[in-house]
Backbone as CSV, one residue per row, in Angstrom:
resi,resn,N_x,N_y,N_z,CA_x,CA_y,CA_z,C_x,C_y,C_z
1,UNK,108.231,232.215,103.807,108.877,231.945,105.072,110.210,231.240,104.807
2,UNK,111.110,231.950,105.650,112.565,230.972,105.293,112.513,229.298,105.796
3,UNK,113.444,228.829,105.413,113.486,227.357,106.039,114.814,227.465,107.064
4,UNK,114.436,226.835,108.054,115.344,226.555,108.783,116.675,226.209,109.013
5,UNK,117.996,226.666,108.985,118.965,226.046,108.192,119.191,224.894,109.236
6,UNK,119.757,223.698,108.540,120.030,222.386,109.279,121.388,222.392,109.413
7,UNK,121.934,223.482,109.880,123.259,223.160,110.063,123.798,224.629,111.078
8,UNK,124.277,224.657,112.478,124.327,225.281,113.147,126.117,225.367,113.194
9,UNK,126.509,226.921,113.138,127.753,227.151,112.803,127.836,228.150,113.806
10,UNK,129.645,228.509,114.305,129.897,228.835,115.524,131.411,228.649,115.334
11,UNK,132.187,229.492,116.033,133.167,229.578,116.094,134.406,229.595,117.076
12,UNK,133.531,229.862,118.263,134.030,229.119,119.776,134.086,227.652,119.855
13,UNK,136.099,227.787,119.680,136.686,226.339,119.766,135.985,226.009,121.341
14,UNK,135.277,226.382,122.275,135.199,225.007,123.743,133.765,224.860,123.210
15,UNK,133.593,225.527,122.923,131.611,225.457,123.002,131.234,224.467,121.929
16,UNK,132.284,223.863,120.775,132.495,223.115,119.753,133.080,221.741,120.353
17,UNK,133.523,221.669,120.817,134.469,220.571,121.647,133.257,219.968,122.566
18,UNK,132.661,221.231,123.248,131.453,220.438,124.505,130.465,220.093,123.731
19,UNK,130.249,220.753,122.427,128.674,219.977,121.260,129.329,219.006,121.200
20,UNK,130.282,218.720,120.683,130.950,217.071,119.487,130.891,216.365,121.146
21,UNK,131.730,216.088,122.118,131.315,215.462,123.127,129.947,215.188,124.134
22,UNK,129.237,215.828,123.636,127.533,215.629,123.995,127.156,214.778,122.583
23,UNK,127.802,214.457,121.956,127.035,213.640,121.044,126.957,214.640,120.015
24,UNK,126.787,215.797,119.389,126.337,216.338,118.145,127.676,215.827,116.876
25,UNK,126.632,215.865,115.575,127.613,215.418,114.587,127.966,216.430,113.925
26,UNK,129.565,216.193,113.832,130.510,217.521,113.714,130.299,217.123,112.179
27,UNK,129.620,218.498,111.226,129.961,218.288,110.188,131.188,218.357,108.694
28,UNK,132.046,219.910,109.745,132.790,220.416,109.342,133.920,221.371,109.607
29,UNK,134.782,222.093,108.523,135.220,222.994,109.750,135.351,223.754,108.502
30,UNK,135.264,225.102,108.291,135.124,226.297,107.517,136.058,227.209,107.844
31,UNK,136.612,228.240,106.759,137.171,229.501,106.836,136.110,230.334,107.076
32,UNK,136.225,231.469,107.911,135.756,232.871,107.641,136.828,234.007,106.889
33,UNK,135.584,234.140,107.125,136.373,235.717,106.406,137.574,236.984,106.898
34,UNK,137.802,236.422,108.319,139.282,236.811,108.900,140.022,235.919,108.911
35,UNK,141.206,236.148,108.687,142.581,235.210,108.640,142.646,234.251,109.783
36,UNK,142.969,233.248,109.759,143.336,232.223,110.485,142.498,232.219,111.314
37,UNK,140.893,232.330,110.994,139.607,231.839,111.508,138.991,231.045,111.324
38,UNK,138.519,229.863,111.975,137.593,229.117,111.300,136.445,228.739,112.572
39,UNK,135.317,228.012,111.508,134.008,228.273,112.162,133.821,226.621,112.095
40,UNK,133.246,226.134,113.203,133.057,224.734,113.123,131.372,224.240,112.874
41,UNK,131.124,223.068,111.956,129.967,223.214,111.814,129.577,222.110,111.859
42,UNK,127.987,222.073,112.886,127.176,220.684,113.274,125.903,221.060,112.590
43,UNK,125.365,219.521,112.811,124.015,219.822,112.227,123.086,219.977,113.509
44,UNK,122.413,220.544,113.359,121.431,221.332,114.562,120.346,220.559,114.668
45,UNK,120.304,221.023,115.850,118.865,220.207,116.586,118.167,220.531,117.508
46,UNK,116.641,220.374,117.863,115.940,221.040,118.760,116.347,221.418,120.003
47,UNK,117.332,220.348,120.872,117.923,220.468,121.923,119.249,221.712,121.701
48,UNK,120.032,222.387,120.933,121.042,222.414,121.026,120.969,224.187,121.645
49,UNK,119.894,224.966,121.349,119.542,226.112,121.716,119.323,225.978,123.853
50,UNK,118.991,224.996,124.042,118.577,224.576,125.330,120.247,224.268,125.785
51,UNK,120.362,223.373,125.173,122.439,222.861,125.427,123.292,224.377,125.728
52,UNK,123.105,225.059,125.241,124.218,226.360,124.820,123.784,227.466,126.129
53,UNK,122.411,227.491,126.178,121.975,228.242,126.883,122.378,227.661,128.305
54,UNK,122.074,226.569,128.967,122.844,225.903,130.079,124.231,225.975,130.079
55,UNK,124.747,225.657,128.781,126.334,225.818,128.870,127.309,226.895,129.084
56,UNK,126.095,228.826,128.587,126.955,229.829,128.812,126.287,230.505,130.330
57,UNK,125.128,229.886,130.960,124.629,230.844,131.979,124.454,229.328,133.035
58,UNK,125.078,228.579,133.106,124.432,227.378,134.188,123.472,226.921,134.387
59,UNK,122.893,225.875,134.993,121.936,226.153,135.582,121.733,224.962,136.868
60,UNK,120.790,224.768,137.137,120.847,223.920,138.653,120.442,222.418,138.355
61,UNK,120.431,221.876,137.691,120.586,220.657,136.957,121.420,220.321,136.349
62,UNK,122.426,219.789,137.048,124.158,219.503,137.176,124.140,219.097,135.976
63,UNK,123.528,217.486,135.658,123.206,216.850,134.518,123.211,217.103,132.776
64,UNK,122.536,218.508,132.670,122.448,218.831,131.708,123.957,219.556,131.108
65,UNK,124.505,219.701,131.665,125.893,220.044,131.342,127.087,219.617,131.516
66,UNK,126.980,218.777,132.248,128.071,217.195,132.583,128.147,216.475,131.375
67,UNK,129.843,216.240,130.881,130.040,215.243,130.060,131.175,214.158,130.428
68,UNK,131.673,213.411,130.406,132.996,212.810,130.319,134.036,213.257,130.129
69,UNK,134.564,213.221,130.759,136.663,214.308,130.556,137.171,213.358,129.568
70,UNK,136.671,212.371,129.486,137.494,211.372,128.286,136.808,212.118,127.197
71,UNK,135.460,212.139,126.855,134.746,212.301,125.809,135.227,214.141,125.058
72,UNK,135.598,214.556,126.215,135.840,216.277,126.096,137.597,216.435,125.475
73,UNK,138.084,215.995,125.977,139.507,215.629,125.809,139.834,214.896,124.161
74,UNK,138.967,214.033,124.020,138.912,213.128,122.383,138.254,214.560,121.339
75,UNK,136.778,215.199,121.700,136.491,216.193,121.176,137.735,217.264,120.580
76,UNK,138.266,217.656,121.981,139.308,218.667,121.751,140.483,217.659,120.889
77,UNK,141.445,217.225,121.043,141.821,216.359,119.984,141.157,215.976,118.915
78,UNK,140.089,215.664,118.591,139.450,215.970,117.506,139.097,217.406,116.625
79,UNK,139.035,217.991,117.056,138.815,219.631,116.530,140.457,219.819,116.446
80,UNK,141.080,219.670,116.984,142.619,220.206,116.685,142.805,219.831,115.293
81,UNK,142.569,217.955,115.462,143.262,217.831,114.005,142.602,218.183,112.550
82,UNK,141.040,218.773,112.616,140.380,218.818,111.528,140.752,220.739,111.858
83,UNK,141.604,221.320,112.519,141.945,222.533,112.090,143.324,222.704,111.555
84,UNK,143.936,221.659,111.658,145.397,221.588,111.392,145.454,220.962,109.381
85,UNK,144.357,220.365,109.422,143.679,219.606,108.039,143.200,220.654,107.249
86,UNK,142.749,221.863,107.789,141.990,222.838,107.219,143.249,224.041,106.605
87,UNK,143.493,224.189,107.219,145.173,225.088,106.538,145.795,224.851,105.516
């Protein structure tokens, strides 16, 4: 049986910005294998399949997808400069 990988990778800069501002720890930021791509990488967690799924289809529990415009805003400024670091 495989093991689980502990590290959940993705490449949609908002959907990266709304993990790191919910609290997930940004571990990294990676090249792919197309030019001037990169893939951002957290370490994963039971909640984050539940997080993503609310985050691309809604749902009626405002809560679960509400963060801070400060906290979202620092995220995005944060991901900028660890892609500008990555080049």
């Amino acid at each position: 049986m495989k093991k689980p990988d502990k590290y959940y990778r993705l490449t949609s800069f908002y959907i990266a910005a709304f993990l790191l501002a919910k609290g997930y720890d940004l571990v990294g930021v990676e090249p792919t294998e197309q030019p001037r791509r990169f893939q951002f990488v957290f370490i994963d967690t039971p909640t984050r399949a539940k997080l993503l799924q609310v985050f691309n289809f809604g749902s009626d529990n405002v809560d679960e997808v509400m963060c801070d415009a400060r906290k979202l805003v620092a995220a995005i400024k944060t991901l900028k400069d660890k892609l500008y670091q990555s080049k």
